[in-house]
N, C-alpha and C positions, 0 to 999 in steps of 0.2 A: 146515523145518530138519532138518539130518538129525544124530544125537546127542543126548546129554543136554543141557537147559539148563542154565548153571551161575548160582546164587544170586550175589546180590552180595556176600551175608557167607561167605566161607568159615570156618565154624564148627569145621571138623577145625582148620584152623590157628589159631585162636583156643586150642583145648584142649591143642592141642600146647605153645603157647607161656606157658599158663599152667599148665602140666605140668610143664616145663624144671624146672631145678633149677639156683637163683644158686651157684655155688659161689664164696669167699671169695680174690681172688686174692695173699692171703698167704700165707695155713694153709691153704687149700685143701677146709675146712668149709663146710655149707651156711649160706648168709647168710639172716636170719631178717629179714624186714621188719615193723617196727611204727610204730604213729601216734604221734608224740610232741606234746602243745599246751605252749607253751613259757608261762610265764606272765604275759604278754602276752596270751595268747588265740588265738594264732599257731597253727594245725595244722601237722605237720613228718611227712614221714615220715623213717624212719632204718632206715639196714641195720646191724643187730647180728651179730658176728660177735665175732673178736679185737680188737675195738674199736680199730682203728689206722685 
């Protein structure tokens, strides 16, 4: 084979995309992601931002 072999995980795009930056599409702030367990027992995740 002539060329580089390429991985099945492309790992640059993994760190790219976990790089990114959510920005909020109201106020235009970065959106902070947290785990919220409701009390239920339920795991939730939630984007905190201008809370709308």
């Amino acid at each position: 084979m002539a060329g580089k072999i390429k991985s099945k995980t492309d790992v640059s795009a993994r760190a790219e995309s976990k790089n990114r930056l959510l920005n909020c599409r109201f106020c235009g702030n970065k959106v902070e992601v947290v785990l919220a367990i409701t009390p239920s027992g339920k795991k939730k995740m939630r984007r905190l931002c201008c809370e709308n």
